[in-house]
MDAnalysis code that builds the backbone (N, CA, C; Angstrom):
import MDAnalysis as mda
import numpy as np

u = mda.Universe.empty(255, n_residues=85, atom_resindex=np.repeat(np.arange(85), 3), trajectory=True)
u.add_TopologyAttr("name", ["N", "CA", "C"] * 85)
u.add_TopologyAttr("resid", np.arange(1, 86))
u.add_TopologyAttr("resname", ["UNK", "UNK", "UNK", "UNK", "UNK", "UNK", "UNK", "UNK", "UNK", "UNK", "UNK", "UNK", "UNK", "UNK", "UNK", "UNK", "UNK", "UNK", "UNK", "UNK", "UNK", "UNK", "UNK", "UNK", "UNK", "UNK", "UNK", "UNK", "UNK", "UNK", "UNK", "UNK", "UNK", "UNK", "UNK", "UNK", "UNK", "UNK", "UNK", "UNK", "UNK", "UNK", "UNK", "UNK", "UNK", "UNK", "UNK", "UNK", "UNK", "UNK", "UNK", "UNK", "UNK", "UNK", "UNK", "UNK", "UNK", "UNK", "UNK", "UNK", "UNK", "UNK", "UNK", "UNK", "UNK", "UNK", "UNK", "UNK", "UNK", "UNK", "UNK", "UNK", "UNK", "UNK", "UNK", "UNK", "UNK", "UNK", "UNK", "UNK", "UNK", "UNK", "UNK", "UNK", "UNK"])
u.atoms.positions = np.array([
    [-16.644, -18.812, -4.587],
    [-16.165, -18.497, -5.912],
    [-14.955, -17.581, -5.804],
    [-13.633, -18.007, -6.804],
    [-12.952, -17.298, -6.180],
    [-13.077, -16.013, -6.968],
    [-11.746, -14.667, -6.535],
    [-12.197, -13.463, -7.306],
    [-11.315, -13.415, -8.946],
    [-12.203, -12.899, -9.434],
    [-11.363, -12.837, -11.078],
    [-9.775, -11.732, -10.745],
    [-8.633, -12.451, -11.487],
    [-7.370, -12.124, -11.104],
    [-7.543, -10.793, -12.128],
    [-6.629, -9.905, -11.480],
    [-6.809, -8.232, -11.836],
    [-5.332, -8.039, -12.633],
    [-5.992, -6.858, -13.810],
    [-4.749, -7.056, -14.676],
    [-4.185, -5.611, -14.911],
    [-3.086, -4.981, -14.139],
    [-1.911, -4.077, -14.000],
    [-1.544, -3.846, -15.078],
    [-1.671, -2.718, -15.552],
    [-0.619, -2.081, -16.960],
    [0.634, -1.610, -16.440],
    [1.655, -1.619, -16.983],
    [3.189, -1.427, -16.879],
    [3.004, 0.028, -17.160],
    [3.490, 0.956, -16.327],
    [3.612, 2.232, -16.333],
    [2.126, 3.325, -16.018],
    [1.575, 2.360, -15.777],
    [0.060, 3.156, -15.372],
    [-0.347, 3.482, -14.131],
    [-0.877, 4.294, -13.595],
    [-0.944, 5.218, -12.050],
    [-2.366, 4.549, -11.803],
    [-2.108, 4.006, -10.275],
    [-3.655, 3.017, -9.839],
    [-3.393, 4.088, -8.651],
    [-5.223, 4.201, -8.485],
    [-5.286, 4.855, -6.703],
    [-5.924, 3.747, -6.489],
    [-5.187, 3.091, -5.009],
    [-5.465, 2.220, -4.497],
    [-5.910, 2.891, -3.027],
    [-6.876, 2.253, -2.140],
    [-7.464, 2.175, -1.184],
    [-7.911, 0.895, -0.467],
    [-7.471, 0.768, 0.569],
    [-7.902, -0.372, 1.447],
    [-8.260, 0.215, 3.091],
    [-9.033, -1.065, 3.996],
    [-8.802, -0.148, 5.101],
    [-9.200, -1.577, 5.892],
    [-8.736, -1.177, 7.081],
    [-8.648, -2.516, 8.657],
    [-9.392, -2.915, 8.679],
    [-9.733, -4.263, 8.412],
    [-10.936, -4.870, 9.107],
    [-11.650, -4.864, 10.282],
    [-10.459, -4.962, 11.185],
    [-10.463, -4.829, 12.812],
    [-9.429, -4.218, 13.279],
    [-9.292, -3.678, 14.880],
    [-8.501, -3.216, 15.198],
    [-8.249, -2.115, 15.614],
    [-6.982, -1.716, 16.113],
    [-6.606, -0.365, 16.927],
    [-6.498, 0.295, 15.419],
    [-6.903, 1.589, 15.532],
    [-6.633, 2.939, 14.189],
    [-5.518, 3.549, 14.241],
    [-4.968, 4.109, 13.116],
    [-3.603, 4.583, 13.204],
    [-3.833, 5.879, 13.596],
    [-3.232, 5.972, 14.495],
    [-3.459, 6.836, 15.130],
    [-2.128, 8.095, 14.947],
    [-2.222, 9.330, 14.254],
    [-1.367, 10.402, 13.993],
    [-0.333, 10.811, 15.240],
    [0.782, 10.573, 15.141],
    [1.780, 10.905, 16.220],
    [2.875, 10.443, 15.267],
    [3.971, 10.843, 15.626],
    [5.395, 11.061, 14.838],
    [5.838, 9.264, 15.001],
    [5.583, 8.611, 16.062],
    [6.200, 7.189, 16.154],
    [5.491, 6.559, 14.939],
    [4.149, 6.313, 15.260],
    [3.257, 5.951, 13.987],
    [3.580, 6.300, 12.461],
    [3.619, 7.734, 12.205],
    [3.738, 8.022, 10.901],
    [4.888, 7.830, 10.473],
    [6.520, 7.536, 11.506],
    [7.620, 7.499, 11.168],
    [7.355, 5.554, 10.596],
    [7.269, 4.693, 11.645],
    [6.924, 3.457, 11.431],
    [6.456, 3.159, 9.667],
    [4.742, 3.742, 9.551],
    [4.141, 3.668, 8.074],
    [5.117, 4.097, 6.920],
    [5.450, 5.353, 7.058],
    [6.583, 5.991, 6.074],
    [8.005, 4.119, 5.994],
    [8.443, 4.001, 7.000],
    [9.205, 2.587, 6.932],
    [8.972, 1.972, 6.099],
    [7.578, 1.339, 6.496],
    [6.790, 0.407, 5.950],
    [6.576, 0.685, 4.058],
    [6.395, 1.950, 4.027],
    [6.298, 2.204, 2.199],
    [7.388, 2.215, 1.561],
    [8.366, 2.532, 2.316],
    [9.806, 2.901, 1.666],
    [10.237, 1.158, 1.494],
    [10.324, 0.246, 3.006],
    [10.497, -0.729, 2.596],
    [9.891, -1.552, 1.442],
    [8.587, -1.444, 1.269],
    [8.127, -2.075, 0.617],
    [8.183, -0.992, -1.384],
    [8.187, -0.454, -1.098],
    [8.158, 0.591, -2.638],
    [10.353, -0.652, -2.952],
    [10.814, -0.953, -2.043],
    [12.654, -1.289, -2.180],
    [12.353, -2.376, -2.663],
    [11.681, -3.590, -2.121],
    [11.250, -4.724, -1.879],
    [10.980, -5.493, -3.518],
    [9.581, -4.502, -3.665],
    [8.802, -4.648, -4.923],
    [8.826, -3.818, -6.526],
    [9.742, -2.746, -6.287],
    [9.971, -1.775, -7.223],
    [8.802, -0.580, -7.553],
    [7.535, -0.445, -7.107],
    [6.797, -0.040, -7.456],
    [7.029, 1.544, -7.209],
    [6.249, 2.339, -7.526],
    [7.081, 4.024, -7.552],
    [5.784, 4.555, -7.173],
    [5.546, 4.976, -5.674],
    [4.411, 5.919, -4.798],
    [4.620, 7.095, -5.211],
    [3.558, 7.755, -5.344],
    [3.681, 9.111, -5.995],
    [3.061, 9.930, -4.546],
    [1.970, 9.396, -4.179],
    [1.603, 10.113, -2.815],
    [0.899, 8.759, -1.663],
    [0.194, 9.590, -0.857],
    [-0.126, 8.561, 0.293],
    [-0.398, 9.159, 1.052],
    [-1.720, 8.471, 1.803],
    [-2.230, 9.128, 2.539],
    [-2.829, 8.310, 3.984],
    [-2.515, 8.570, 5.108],
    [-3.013, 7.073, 6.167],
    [-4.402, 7.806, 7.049],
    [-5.278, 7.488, 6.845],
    [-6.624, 8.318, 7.571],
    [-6.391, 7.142, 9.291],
    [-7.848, 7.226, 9.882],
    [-7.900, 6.719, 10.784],
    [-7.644, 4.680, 11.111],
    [-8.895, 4.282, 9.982],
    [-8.631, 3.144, 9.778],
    [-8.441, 2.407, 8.568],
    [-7.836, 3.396, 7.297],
    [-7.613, 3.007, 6.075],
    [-6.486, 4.041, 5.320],
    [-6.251, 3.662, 4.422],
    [-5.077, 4.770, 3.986],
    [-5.352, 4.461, 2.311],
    [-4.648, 5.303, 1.266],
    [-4.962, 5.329, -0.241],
    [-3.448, 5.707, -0.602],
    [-3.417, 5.235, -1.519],
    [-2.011, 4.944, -2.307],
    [-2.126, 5.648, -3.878],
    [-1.308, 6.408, -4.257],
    [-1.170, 6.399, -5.753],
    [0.247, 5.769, -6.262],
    [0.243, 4.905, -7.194],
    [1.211, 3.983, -7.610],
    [1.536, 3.803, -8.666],
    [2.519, 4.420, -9.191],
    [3.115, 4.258, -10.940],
    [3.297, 2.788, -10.946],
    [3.150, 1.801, -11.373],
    [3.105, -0.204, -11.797],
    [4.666, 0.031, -12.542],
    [5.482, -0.372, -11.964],
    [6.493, -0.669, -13.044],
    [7.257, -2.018, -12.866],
    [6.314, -2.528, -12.470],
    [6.215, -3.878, -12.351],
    [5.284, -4.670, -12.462],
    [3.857, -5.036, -13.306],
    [2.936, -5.224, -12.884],
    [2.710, -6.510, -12.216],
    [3.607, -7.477, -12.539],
    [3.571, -8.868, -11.567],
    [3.637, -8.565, -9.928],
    [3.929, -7.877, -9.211],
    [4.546, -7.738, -8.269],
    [3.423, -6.421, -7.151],
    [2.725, -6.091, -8.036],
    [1.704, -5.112, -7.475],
    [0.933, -6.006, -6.111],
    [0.330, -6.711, -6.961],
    [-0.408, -7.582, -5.480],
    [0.424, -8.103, -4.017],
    [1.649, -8.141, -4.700],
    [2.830, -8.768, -3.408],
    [3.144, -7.205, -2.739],
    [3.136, -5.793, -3.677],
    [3.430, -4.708, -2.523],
    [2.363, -4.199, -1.668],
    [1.105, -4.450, -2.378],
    [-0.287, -4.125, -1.574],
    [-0.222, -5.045, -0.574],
    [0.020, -6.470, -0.447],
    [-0.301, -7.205, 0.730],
    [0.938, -7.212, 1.722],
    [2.026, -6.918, 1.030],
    [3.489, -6.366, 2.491],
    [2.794, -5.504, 3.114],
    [2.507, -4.244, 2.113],
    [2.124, -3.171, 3.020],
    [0.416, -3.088, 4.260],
    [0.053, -3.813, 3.457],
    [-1.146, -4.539, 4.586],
    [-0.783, -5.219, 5.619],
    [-0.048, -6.505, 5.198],
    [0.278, -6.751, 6.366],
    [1.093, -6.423, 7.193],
    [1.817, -5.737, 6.757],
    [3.310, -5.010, 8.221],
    [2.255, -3.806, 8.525],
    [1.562, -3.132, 8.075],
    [1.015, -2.088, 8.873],
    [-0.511, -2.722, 9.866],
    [-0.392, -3.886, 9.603],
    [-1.635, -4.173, 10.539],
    [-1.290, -4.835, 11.868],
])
């Protein structure tokens, strides 16, 4: 069954959280956190969306995200999933 499609308000702040299925953990060192920081900036350019904070733990990280786009939310959550995995 598939999942019911999720509906984004234009200008509204989501804390989002996801985390690795599998895999090596991000591991805290300046190469890593410089890389992730990349990865948000590219993708916040990409998709328009506006990060307010962020946070990358071991094997998951949480996002706060002003929508000022709401079509386009699901396309910056899954860049940023997938280039950081």
């Amino acid at each position: 069954m598939p999942n019911a499609r999720k509906f984004f308000v234009k200008d509204a702040v989501y804390f989002i959280t996801t985390s690795t299925e599998q895999g090596l953990p991000f591991i805290p060192n300046i190469i890593i956190n410089s890389i992730l920081k990349g990865i948000l900036a590219r993708a916040q350019y990409l998709y328009g969306q506006e990060i307010c904070h962020f946070v990358f733990m071991a094997n998951h990280f949480h996002l706060i995200v002003k929508v000022t786009n709401p079509e386009t939310l699901p396309d910056f959550i899954g860049y940023i999933k997938g280039k950081s995995a």
